[in-house]
C-alpha positions in Angstrom: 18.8 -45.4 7.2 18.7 -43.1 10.5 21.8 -42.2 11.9 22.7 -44.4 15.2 25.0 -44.3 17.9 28.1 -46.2 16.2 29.3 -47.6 19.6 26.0 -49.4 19.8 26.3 -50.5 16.1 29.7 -52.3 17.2 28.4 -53.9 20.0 25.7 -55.3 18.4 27.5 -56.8 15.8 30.0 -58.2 18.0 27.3 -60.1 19.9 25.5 -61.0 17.1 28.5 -62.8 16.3 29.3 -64.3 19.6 26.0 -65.6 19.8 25.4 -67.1 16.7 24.3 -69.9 18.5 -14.2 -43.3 25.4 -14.6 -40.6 22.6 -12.6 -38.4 25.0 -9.2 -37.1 25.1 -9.1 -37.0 28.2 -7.9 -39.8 30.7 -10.0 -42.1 32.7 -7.7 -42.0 35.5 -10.1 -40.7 38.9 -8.6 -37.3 39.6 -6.1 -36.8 42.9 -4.4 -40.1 41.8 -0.8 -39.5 41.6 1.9 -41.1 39.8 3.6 -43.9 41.5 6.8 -44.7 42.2 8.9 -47.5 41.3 9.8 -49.5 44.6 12.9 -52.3 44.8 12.2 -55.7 46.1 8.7 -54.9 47.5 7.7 -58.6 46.2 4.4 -58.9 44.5 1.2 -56.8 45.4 -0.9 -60.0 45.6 -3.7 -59.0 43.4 -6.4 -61.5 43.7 -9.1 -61.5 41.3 -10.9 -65.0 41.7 -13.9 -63.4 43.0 -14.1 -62.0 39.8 -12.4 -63.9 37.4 -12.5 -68.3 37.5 -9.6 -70.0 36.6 -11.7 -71.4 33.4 -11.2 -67.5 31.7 -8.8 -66.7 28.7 -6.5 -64.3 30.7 -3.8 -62.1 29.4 -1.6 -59.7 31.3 -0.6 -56.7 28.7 2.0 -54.2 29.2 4.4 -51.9 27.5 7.1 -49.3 26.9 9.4 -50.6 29.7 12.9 -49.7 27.8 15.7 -49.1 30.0 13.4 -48.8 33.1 14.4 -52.1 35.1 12.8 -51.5 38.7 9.8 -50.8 37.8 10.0 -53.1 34.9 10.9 -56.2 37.5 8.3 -54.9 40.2 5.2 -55.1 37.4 7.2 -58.9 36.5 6.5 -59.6 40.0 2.6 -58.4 40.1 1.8 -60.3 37.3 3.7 -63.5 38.4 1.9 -63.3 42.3 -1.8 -62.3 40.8 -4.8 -64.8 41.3 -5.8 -66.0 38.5 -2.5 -65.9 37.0 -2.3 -64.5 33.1 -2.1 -67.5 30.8 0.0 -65.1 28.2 2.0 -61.6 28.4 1.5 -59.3 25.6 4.0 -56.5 25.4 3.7 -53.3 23.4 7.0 -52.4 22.1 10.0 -50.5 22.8 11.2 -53.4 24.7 14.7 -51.5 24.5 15.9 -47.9 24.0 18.6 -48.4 21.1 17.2 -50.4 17.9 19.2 -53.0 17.3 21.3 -52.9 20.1 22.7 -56.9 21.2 23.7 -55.7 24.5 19.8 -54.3 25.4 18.6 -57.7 24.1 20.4 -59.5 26.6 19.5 -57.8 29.4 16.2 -57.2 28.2 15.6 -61.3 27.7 17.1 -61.4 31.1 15.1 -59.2 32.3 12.0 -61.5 31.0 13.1 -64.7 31.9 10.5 -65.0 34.6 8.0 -64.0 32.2 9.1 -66.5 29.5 9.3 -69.6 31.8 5.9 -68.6 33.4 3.8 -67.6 30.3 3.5 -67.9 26.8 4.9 -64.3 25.8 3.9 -61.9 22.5 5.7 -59.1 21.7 5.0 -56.1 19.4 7.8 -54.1 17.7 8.0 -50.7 19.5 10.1 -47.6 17.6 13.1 -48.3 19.8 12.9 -51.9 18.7 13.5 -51.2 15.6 14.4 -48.6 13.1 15.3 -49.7 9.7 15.8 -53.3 8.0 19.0 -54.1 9.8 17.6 -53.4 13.3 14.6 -55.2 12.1 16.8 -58.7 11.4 17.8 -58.6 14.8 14.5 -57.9 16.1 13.4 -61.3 14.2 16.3 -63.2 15.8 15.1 -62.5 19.5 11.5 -64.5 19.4 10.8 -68.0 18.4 7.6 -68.3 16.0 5.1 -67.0 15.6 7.0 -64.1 17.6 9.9 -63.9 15.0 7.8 -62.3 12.3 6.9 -58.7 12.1 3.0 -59.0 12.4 1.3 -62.0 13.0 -1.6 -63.8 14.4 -2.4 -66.2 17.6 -5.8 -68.1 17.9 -6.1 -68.5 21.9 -9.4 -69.9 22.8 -12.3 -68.3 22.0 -9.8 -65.2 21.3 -8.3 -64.2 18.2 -5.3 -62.0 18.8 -3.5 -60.1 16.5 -0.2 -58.6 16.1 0.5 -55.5 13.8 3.7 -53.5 13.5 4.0 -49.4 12.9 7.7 -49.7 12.6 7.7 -51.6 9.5 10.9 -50.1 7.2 8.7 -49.3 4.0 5.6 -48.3 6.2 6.6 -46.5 9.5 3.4 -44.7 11.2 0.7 -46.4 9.2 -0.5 -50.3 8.9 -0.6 -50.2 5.2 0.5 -52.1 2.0 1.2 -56.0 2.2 0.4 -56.1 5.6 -3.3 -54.0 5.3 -4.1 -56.8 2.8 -3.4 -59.5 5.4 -5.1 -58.3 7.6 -8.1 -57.6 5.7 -7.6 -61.1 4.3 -7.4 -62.7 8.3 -10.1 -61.1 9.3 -12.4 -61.4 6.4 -11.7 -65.9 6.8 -10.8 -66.4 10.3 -12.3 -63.4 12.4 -16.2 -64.5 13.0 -14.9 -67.9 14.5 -14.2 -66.2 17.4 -15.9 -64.4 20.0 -13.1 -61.3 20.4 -11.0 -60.2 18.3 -8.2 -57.9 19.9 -5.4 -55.8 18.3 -2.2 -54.6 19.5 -0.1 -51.9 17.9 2.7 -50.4 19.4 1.4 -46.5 18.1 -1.7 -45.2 18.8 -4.4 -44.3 16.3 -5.7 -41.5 18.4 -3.2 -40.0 20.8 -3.9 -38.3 23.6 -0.5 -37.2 25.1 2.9 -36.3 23.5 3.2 -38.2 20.7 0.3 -36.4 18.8 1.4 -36.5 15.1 4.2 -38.9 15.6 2.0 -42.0 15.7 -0.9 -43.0 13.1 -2.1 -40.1 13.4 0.7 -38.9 10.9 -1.2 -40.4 7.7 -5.1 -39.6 8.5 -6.7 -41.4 5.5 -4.7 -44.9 6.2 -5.4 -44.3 10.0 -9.1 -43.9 9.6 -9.1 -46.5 7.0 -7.5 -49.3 10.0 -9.9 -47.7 11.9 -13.1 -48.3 9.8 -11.5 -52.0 9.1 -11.8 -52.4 12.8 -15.0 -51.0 13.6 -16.7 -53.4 10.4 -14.7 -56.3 11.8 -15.6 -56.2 15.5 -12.1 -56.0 16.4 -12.5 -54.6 19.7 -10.5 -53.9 22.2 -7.4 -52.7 20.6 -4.7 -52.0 22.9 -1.7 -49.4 21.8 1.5 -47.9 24.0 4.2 -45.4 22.5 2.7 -42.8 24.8 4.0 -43.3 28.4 0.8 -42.9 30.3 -2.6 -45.3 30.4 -5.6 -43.8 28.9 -8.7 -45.9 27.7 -11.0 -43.7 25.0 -14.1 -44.6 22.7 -14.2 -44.2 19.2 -17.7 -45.7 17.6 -17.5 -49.2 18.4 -14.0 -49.5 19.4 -12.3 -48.9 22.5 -8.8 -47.9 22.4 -6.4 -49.0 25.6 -3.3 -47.2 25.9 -0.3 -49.1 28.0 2.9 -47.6 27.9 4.0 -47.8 31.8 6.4 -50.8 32.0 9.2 -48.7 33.0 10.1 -46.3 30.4 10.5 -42.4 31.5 6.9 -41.3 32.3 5.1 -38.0 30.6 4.0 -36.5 33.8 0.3 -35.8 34.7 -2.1 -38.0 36.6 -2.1 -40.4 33.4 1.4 -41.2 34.2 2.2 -44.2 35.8 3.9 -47.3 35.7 1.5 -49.8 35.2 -0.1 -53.0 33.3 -3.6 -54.2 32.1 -5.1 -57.5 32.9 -8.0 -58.8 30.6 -10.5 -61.8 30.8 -13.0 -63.6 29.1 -15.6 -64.2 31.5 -19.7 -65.0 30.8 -19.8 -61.6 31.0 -18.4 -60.1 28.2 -14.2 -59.0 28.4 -13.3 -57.5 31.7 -10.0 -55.5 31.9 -8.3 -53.9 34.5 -5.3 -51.4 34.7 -3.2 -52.0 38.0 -0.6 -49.7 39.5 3.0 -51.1 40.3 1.4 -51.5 43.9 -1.4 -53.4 42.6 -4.2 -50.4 43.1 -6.9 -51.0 41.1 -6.8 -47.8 38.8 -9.8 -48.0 35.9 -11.7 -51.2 34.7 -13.7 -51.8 31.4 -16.1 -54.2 30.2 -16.6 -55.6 26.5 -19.4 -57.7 25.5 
């Protein structure tokens, strides 16, 4: 078990109790575009899509690393909730708080997210400060109703089929291996031609670009490559990461890899820096995404088909 902060430990437990109740490295980001800043009670930055996107799509807002970074964290809470077409779920990455475990972060983060959970239909993904051995991970499994309770799991929306894997996993930390390979070889193999995309979301990247190289899956090459392959023969594409605090979209053979990690948490520095989300739609003509600033700028967009 890693050591912790034993203040932390005691507050959790006290709660607990109370409560029992693109083949580059290099980012897409147009040069000269520098980082923004968070901004308090701006109100939403209106982002209207419906030229773009009809009501009639699959949408999904994505977002994550927002920790202990509430302004910003709030301000992207508001974009999402004023955009036209509205997201029909949030997916968020991980590292929802700073200190695994912690009762006290929960709170506030749910708090935090009560917009978002009234609004949407809302997915998370455990993130390394979410958890960090088996008794974190309890508490993490307390936090979410089903199917967002478990560790990795699955969600058949529409013509999507989204799925859920965790990098934190106590016997399995920087790799998607063992039990949880096989089921996901298994899913894919019976349910994944049903449906017309198949998307992924882990909260470490396969192929980092910024400071976490060698601390994500990147740390065990063959079981990497081997998720990667799995993906690639399974048309699993896109598959959207965070961990690194920047956005960054990159191709590797047939899959494209989305990095989100701007919700709020400390940012890396460097033009990829940013707080900042990802909205994604099914549309006739293939999946469209689109990263948006805090201020709703328009900062890189992708298409899938």
């Amino acid at each position: 078990m890693r050591a912790r902060n034993l203040a932390a430990v005691l507050v959790s437990a006290l709660l607990l109790i109370i409560s029992t109740t693109c083949g580059s490295d290099k980012s897409l980001i147009p040069e000269g575009d520098s980082p923004d800043l968070p901004r308090k009670s701006a109100g939403s930055a209106h982002i209207n899509l419906l030229t773009k996107i009809p009501y009639s799509s699959a949408r999904i807002a994505v977002l994550g690393d927002s920790r202990d970074g509430k302004t910003s964290f709030e301000d992207i809470v508001e974009d999402i909730r004023g955009m036209k077409p509205r997201p029909e779920l949030v997916v968020h990455l991980g590292d929802m708080i700073s200190d695994p475990g912690s009762g006290l972060q929960w709170y506030q983060f749910h708090q935090e997210t009560k917009a978002l959970a009234q609004d949407f239909a809302f997915y998370p993904v455990v993130g390394n400060h979410d958890v960090d051995d088996h008794s974190s991970e309890e508490t993490y499994k307390k936090q979410f109703p089903a199917p967002a309770n478990q560790l990795y799991y699955e969600v058949e929306f529409k013509d999507l089929l989204l799925i859920f894997l965790d990098s934190e996993l106590d016997s399995d930390e920087n790799e998607i291996s063992g039990a949880q390979y096989d089921w996901l070889e298994r899913l894919l193999a019976q349910k994944g031609d049903r449906f017309r995309y198949r998307i992924a979301f882990i909260h470490r990247p396969l192929f980092p670009t910024a400071n976490h190289i060698g601390g994500s899956l990147d740390a065990h090459p063959q079981e990497r490559d081997r998720l990667h392959r799995l993906f690639a023969d399974r048309g699993v594409n896109p598959v959207f990461v965070a961990h690194e605090h920047i956005y960054n979209r990159k191709q590797v053979g047939r899959v494209t890899y989305v990095t989100s990690g701007g919700a709020g948490a400390p940012q890396s520095g460097g033009a990829d820096a940013f707080y900042q989300f990802v909205f994604v739609a099914e549309t006739d003509t293939g999946l469209q995404g689109y990263c948006f600033s805090i201020d709703g700028k328009l900062k890189d967009r992708f298409l899938i088909k």
